[in-house]
C-alpha positions as CSV (number, residue, x, y, z in Angstrom):
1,X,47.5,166.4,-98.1
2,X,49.8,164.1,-97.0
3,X,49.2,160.2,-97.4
4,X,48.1,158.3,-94.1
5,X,51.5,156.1,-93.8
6,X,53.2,159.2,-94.2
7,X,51.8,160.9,-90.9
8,X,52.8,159.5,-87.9
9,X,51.8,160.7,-83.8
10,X,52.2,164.5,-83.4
11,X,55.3,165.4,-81.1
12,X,55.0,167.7,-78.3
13,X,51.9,165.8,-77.4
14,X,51.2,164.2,-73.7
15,X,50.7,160.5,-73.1
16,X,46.7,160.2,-73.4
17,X,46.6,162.9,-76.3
18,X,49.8,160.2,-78.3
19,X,47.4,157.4,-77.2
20,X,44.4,159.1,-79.3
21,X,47.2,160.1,-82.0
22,X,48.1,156.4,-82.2
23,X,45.1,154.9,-82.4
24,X,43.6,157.3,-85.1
25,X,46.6,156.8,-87.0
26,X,46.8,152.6,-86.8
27,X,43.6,152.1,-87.3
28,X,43.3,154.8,-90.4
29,X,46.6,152.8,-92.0
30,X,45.6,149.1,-91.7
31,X,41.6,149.2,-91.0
32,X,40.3,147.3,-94.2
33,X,38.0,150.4,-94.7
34,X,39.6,153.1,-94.2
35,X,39.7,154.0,-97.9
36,X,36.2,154.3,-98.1
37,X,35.1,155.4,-94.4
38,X,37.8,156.9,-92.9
39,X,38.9,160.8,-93.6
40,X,42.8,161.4,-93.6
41,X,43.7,164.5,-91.7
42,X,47.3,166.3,-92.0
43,X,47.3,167.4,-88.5
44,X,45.8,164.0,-86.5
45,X,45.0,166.2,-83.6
46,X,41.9,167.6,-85.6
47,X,40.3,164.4,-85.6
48,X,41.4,163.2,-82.0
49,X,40.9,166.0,-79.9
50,X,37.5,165.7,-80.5
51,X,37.4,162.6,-77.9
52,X,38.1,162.8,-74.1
53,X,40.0,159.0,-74.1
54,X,41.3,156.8,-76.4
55,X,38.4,154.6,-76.0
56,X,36.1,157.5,-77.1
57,X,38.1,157.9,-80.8
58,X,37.8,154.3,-81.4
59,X,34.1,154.1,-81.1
60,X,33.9,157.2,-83.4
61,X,36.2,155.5,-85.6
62,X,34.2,151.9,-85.6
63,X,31.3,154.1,-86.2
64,X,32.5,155.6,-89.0
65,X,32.6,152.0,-90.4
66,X,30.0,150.4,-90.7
67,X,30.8,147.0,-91.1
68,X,33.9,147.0,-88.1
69,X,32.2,145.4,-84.8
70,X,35.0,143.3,-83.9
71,X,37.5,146.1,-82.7
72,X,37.6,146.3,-79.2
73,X,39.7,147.2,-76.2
74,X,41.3,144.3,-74.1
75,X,43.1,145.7,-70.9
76,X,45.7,142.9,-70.4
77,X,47.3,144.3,-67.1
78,X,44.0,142.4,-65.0
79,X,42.8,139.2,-65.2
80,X,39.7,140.5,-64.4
81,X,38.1,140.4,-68.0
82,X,35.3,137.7,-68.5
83,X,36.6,138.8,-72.4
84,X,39.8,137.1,-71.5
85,X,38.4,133.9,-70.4
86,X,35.9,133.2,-72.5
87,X,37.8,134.2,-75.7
88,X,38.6,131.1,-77.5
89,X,41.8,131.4,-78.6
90,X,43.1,132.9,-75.3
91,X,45.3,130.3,-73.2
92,X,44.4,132.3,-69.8
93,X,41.7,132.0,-67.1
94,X,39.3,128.8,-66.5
95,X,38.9,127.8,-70.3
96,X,35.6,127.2,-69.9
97,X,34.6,129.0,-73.3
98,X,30.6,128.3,-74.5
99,X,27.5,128.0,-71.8
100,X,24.1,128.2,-71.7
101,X,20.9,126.9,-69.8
102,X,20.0,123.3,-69.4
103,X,17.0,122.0,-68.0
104,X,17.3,118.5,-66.5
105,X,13.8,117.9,-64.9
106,X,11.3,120.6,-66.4
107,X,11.3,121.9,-63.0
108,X,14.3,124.0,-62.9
109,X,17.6,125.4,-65.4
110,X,21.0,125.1,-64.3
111,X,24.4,126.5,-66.4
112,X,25.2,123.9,-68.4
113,X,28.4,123.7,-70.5
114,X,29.0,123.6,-74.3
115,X,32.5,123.7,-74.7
116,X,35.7,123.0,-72.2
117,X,39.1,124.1,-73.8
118,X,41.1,121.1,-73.7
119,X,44.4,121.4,-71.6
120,X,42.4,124.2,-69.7
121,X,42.5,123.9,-65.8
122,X,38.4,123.5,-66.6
123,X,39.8,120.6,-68.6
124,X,42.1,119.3,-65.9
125,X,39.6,119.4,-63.0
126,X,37.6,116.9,-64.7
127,X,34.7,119.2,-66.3
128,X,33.3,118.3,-69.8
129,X,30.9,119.5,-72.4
130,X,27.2,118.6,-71.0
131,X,28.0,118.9,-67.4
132,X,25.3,120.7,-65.4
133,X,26.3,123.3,-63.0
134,X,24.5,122.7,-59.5
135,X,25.9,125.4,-57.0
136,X,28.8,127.9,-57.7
137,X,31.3,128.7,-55.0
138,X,28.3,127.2,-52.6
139,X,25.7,128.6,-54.0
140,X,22.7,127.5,-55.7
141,X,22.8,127.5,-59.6
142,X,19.5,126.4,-59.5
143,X,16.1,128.8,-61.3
144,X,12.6,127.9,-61.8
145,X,10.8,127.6,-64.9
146,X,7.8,126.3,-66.6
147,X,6.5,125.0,-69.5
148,X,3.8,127.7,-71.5
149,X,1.5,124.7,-73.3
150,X,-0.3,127.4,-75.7
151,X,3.3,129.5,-76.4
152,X,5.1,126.2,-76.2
153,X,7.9,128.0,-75.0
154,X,9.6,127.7,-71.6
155,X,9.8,130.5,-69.0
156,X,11.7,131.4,-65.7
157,X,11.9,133.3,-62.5
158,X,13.8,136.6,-64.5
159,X,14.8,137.6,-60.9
160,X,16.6,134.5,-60.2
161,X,17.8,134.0,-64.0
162,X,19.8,137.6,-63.6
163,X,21.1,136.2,-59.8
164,X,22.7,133.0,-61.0
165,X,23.7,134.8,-64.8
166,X,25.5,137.3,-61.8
167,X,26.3,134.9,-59.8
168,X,28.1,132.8,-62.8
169,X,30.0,136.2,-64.0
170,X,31.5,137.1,-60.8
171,X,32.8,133.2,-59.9
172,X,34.8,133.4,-63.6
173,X,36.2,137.2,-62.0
174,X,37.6,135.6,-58.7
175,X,41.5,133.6,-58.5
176,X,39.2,129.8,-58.6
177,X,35.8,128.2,-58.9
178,X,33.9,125.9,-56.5
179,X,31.6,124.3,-58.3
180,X,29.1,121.2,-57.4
181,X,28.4,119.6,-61.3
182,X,26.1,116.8,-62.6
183,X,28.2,114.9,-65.4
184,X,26.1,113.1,-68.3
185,X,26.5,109.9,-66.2
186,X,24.2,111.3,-63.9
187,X,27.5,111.6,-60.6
188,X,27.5,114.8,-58.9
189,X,30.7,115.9,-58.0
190,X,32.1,118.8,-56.1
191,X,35.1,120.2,-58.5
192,X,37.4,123.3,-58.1
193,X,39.1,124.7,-60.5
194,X,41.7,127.5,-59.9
195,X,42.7,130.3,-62.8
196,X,46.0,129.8,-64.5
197,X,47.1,132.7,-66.3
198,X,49.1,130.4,-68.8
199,X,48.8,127.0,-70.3
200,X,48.9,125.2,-73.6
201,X,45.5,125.0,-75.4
202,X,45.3,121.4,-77.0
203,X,42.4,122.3,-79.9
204,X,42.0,118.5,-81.0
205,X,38.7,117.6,-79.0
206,X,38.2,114.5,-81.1
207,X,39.8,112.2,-83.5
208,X,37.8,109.1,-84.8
209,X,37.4,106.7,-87.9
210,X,34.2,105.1,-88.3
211,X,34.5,102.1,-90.4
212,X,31.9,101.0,-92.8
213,X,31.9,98.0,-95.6
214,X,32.5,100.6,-98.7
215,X,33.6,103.9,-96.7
216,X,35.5,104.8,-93.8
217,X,34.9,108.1,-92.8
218,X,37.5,110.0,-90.3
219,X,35.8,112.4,-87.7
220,X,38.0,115.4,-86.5
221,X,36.6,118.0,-84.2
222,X,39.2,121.0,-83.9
223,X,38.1,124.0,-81.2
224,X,40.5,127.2,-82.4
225,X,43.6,127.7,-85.0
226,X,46.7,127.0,-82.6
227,X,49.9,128.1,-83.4
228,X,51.5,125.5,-85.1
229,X,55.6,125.5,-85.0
230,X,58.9,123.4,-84.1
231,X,56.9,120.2,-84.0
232,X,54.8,121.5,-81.1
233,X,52.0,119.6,-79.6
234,X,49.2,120.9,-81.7
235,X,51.3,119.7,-85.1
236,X,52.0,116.2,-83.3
237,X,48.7,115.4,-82.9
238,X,46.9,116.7,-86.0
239,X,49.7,114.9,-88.1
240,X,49.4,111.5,-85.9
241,X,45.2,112.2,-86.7
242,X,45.9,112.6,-90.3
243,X,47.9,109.4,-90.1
244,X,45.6,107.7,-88.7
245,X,43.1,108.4,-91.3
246,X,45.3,107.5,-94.0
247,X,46.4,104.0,-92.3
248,X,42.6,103.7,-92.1
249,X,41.9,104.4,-95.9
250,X,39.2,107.0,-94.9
251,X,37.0,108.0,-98.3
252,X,35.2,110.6,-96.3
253,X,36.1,113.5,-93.7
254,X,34.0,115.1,-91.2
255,X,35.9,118.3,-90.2
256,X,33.5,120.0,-86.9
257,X,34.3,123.4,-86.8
258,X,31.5,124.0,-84.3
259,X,32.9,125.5,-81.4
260,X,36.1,126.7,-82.9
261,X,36.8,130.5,-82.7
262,X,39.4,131.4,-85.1
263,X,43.3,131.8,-84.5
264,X,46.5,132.0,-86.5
265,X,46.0,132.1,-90.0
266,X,48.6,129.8,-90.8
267,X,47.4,127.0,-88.6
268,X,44.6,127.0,-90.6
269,X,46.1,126.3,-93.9
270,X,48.2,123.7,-92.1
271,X,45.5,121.8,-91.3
272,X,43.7,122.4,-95.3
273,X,46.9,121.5,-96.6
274,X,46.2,117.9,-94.9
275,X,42.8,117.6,-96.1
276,X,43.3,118.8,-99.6
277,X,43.3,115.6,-102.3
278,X,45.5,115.4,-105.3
279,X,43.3,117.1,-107.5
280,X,43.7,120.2,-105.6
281,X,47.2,120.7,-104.6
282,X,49.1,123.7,-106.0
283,X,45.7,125.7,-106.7
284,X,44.9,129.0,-104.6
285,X,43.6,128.3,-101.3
286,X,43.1,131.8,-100.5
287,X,44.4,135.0,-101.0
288,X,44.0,138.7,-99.1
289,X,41.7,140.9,-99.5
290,X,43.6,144.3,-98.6
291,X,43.2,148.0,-97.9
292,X,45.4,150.3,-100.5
293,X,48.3,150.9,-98.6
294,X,48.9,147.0,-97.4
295,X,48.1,146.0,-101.3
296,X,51.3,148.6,-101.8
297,X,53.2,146.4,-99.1
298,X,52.0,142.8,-100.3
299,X,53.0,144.4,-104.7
300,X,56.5,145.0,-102.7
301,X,57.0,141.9,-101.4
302,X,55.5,142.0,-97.5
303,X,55.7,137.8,-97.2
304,X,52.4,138.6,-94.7
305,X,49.9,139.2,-97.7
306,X,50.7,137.0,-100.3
307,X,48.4,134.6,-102.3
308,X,48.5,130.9,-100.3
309,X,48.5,128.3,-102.5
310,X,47.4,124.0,-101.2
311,X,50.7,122.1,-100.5
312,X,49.5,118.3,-99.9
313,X,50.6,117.1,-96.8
314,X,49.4,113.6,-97.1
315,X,49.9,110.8,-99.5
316,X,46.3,109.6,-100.0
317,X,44.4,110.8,-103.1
């Protein structure tokens, strides 16, 4: 049997049949288990024509794994993906990335916002984490509910809860939103927002030293792992942050990772290699945890795979 980097797409196939080929064989070489899940087959039509679309062989595949529920199919030829815009490392659609229900008067719930991607048109148009969502695109946001005293636990009109959740899911499919908010400061304000299908995610949501008689402790709240390169904006600002703590002689570092989804790799070490004290530069910061054949490719020298190591970026201890 032949090993699976050594078995590429069948020829002589047609386009949906090389799309099932594909995807069995990607997945089989670089899933982290498909050593121990997946079965290698010598003719990858045995396996695949099994499935009537591609998206059929990879839910056979993912459930063949066990532990894989983060592989997924993104169609990027339509904007029309409520994946796309709520994804948080995605720099398309509303950036309006974390919601949930608020309930302002124990009357009623509205939407309310947990987290607005800075640099985001959401951003832009003036919305902000806590804001209340009154009406979309005209219509009332608004849903009952009431207070259960022996349950203490609050319920809601589940007819009206599904219209508005509807309601809210169709707005974020349409080209803009129209929507009446209530900021913390108690205005209302009518605010629309229109989708962009590019723009440049700024992650730093907050940058603060709070000073104290024996310890100053720098605050830094960081919302996804942007790419960092060529002096960009996102490596401005988290070195002008970092410089600020140190002109500020912080002792203590809050880091609030709350909202942040994940991103490029090497962003992430970027921003440990800041934090890191003396004590801790040049030890291993991390290092890959790989299936067989991409521990053959990091033992031959693949620069992707290799162990990262703290470089100290900053000249406090």
């Amino acid at each position: 049997m032949q090993k699976k980097e050594d078995i590429p797409p069948l020829k002589n196939r047609n386009e949906e049949q090389l799309l099932k080929d594909s995807l069995y064989y990607y997945y089989n070489k670089y899933s982290y288990w498909s050593d121990d899940y997946i079965p290698d087959y010598s003719d990858i039509s045995i396996f695949s024509d099994q499935y009537n679309s591609p998206r059929e062989v990879l839910d056979a595949l993912k459930s063949k794994t066990p532990y894989d529920r983060y592989s997924y199919f993104y169609d990027i030829s339509t904007k029309s993906s409520n994946t796309a815009k709520l994804k948080a490392d995605a720099n398309s659609g509303y950036g309006i990335l974390y919601w949930n229900w608020g309930i302002p008067d124990s009357k009623n719930k509205y939407p309310l916002l947990y987290m607005v991607e800075r640099g985001s048109p959401a951003y832009v148009a003036g919305l902000r984490r806590s804001d209340l969502i009154l009406e979309i695109n005209g219509q009332s946001a608004e849903v009952p509910v009431s207070f259960n005293e022996s349950t203490q636990s609050w319920g809601s009109d589940s007819t009206r809860n599904s219209v508005v959740y509807n309601l809210w899911l169709q707005a974020l499919n349409g080209s803009n939103l129209v929507l009446k908010v209530a900021h913390e400061d108690g205005n209302i304000e009518s605010v629309t927002v229109n989708y962009q299908s590019n723009y440049e995610i700024d992650p730093l949501l907050k940058e603060q030293v709070y000073e104290f008689t024996d310890n100053n402790v720098g605050y830094l709240a960081y919302s996804s792992f942007e790419e960092i390169e060529s002096n960009n904006l996102n490596q401005r600002q988290i070195d002008d942050a970092f410089n600020h703590f140190e002109n500020k002689n912080i002792k203590s570092l809050i880091v609030d990772l709350r909202y942040n989804g994940g991103g490029y790799v090497d962003a992430a070490a970027y921003l440990a290699d800041k934090i890191i004290n003396s004590a801790g530069d040049g030890k291993l910061m991390f290092k890959y945890d790989l299936n067989k054949y991409l521990t053959t490719q990091k033992n031959n020298g693949n620069p992707d795979f290799q162990d990262i190591y703290y470089s100290k970026k900053t000249t406090s201890s």
